[in-house]
Structure formats: structure tokens, C-alpha cells
C-alpha positions as protocol buffer text, in pm:
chain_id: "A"
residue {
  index: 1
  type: UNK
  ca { x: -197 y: 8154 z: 24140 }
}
residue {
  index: 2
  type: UNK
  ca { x: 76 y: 7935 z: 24242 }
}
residue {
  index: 3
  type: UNK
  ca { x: 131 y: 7874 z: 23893 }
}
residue {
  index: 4
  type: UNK
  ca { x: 270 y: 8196 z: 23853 }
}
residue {
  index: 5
  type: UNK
  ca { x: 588 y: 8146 z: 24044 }
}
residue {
  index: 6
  type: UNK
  ca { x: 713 y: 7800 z: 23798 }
}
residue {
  index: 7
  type: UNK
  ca { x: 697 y: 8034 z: 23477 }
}
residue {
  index: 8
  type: UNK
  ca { x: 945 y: 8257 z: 23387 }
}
residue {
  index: 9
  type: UNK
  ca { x: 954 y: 8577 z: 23551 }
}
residue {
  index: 10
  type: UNK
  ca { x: 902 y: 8779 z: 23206 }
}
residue {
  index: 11
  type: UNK
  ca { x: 555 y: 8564 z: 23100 }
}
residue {
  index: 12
  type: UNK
  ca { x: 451 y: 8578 z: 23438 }
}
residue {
  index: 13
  type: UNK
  ca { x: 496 y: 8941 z: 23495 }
}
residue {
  index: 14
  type: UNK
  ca { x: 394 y: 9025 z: 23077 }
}
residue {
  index: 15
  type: UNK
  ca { x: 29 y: 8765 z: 23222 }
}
residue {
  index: 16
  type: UNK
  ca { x: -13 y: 8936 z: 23547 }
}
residue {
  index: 17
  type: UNK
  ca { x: -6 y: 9310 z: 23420 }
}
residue {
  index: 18
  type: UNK
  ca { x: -195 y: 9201 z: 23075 }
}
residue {
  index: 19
  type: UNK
  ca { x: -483 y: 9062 z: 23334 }
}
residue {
  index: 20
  type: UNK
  ca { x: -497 y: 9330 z: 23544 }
}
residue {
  index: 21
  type: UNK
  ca { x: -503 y: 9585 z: 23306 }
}
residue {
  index: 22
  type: UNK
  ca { x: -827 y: 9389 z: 23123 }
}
residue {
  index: 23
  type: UNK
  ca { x: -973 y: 9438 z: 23406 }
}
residue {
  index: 24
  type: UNK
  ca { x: -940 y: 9787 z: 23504 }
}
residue {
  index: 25
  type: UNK
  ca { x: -1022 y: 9874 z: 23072 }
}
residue {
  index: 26
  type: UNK
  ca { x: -1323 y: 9644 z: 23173 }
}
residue {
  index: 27
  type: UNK
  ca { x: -1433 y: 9873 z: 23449 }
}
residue {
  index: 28
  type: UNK
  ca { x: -1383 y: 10166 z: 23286 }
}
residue {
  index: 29
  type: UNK
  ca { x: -1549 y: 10090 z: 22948 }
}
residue {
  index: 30
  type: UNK
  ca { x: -1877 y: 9978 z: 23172 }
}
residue {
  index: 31
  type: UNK
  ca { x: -1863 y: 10279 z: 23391 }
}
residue {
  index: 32
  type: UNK
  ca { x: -1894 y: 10467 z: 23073 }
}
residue {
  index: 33
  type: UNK
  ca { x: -2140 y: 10297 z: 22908 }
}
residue {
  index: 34
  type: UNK
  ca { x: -2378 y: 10333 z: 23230 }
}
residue {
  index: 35
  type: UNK
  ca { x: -2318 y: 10666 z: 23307 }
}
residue {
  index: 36
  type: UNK
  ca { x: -2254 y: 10943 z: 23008 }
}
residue {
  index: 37
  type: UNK
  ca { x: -1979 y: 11218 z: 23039 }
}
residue {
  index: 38
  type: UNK
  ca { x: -2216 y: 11491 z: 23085 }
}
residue {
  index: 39
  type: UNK
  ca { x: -2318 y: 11297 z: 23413 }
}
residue {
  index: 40
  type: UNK
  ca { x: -1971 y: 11246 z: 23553 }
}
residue {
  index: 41
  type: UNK
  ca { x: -1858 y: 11645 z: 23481 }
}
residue {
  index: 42
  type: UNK
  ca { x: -2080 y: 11713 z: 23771 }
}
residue {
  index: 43
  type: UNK
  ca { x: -1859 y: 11560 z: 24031 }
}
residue {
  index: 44
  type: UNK
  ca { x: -1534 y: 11642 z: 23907 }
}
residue {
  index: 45
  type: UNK
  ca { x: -1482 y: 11943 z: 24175 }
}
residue {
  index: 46
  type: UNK
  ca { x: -1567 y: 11683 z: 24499 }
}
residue {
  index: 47
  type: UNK
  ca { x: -1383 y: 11403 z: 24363 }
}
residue {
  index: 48
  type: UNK
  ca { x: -1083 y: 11633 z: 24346 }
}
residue {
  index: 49
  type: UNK
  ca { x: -1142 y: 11707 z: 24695 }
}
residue {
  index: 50
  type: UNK
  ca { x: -1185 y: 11378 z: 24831 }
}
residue {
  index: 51
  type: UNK
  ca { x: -888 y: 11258 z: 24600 }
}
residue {
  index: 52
  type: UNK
  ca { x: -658 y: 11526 z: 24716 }
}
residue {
  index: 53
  type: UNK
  ca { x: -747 y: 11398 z: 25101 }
}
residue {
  index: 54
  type: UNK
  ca { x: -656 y: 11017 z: 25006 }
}
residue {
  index: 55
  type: UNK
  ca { x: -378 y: 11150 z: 24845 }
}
residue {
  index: 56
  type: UNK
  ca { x: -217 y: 11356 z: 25151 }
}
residue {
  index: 57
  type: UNK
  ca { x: -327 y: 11077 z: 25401 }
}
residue {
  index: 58
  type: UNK
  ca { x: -130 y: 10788 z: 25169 }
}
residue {
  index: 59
  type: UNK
  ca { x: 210 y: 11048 z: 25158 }
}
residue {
  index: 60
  type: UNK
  ca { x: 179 y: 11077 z: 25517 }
}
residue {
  index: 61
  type: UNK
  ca { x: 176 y: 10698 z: 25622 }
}
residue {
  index: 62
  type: UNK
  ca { x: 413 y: 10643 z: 25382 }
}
residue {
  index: 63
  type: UNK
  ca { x: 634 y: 10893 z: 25542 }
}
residue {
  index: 64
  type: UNK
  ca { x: 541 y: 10682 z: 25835 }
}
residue {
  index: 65
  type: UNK
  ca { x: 666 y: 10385 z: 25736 }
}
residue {
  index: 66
  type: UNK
  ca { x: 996 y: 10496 z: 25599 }
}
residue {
  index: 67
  type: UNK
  ca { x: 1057 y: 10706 z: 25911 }
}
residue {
  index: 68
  type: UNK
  ca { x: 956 y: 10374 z: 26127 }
}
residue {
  index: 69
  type: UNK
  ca { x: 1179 y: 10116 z: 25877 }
}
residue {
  index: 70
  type: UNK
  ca { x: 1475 y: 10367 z: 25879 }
}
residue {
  index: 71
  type: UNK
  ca { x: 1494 y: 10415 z: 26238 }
}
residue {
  index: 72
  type: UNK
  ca { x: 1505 y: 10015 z: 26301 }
}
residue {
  index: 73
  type: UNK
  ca { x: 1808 y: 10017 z: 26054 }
}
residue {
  index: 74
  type: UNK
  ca { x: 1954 y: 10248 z: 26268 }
}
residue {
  index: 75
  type: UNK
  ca { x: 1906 y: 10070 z: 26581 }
}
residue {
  index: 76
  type: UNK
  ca { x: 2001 y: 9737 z: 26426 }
}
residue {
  index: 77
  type: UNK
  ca { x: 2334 y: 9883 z: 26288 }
}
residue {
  index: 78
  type: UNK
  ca { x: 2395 y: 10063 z: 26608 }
}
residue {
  index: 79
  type: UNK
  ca { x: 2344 y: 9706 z: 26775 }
}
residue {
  index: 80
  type: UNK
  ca { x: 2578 y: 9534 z: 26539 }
}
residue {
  index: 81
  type: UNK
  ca { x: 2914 y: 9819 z: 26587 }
}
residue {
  index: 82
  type: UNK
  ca { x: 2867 y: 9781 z: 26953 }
}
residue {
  index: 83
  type: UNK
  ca { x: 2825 y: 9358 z: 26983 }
}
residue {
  index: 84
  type: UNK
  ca { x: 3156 y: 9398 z: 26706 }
}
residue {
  index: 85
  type: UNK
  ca { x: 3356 y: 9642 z: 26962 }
}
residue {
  index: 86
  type: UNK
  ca { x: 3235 y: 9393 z: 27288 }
}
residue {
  index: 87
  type: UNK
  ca { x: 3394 y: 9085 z: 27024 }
}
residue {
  index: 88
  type: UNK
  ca { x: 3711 y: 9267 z: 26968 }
}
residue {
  index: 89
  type: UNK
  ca { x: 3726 y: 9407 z: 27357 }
}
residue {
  index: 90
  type: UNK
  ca { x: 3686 y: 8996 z: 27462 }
}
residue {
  index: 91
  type: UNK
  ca { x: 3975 y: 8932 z: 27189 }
}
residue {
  index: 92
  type: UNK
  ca { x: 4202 y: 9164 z: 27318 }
}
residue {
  index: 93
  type: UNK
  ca { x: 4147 y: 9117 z: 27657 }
}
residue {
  index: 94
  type: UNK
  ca { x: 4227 y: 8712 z: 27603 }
}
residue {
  index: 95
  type: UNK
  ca { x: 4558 y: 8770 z: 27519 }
}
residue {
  index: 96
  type: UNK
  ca { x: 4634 y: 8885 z: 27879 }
}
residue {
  index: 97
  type: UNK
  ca { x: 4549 y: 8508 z: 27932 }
}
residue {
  index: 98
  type: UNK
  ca { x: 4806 y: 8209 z: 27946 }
}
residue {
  index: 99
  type: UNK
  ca { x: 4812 y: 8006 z: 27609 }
}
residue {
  index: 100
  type: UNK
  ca { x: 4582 y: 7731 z: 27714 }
}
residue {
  index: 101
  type: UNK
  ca { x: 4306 y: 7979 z: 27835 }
}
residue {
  index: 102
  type: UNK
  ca { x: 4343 y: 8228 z: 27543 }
}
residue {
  index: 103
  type: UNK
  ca { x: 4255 y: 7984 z: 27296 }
}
């Protein structure tokens, strides 16, 4: 696959999403032909169900993981004003100094 990344980024993208599509049309076309519709109708109501539950629990840890990234770019921008105010405190303070020590 390391291929991928000397092509351009359009062929490489336009390859990638023609493959995996084949293969999810693939799946689906021999899903079908092994079981008829009549036979999936059955479990549409419990799929929905279980679907519903995967669905919730992936919107949740996503909410977890922005919640977790945007809290770190607080801290880290809260880090960077204060280590910018100690830089400017140390400048100001230096010119208290005699000329050879300010420098």
C-alpha cells in the first residue's frame, strides 16, 4: 500500500474509494444472493434496535474524544499565555540590570 502515497493524491484517492466500494457492492450482492428479501424482513425490527445502540454508544465516545482533545487545547494554550507573560516579566525585569548583565 505504500504505493499509494507516490501517486497523485486524486488517482490515489479516485483507486482507494473505487476498491473499497467493489468490495462492499461485492458483499452486498452475495448477501443477497444467499439469503432472499423475504428472509431478511424478519429482522428488520432487532437490527434497528441493536443499530440504534451502536449508534448512541459511537455519538457518545465521540463526544468523548472531542471533550478530551478540546480540553488539552485548553490546557496547552493556557500553558503557552502564562510561559509568554513569565518571558515578558524576565524582559522587563532585565532592564533594572546594568548594560552588560541585561544583555
Amino acid at each position: 500500500m505504500r504505493f499509494l502515497l507516490d501517486w497523485p493524491v486524486p488517482l490515489s484517492f479516485l483507486t482507494v474509494s473505487l476498491i473499497t466500494a467493489s468490495i462492499a457492492l461485492a458483499g452486498l450482492y452475495l448477501v443477497r444472493r444467499k439469503y432472499p428479501a423475504e428472509v431478511l424482513k424478519e429482522n428488520h425490527e432487532v437490527a434497528a434496535i441493536i443499530f440504534n445502540a451502536f449508534g448512541l454508544f459511537y455519538g457518545v465516545m465521540v463526544a468523548f474524544v472531542v471533550f478530551v482533545t478540546w480540553s488539552g487545547y485548553d490546557e496547552a494554550t493556557k500553558n503557552l499565555q502564562l510561559e509568554a507573560s513569565e518571558a515578558l516579566d524576565i524582559f522587563h525585569t532585565s532592564e533594572s540590570f546594568p548594560d552588560p548583565e541585561r544583555k
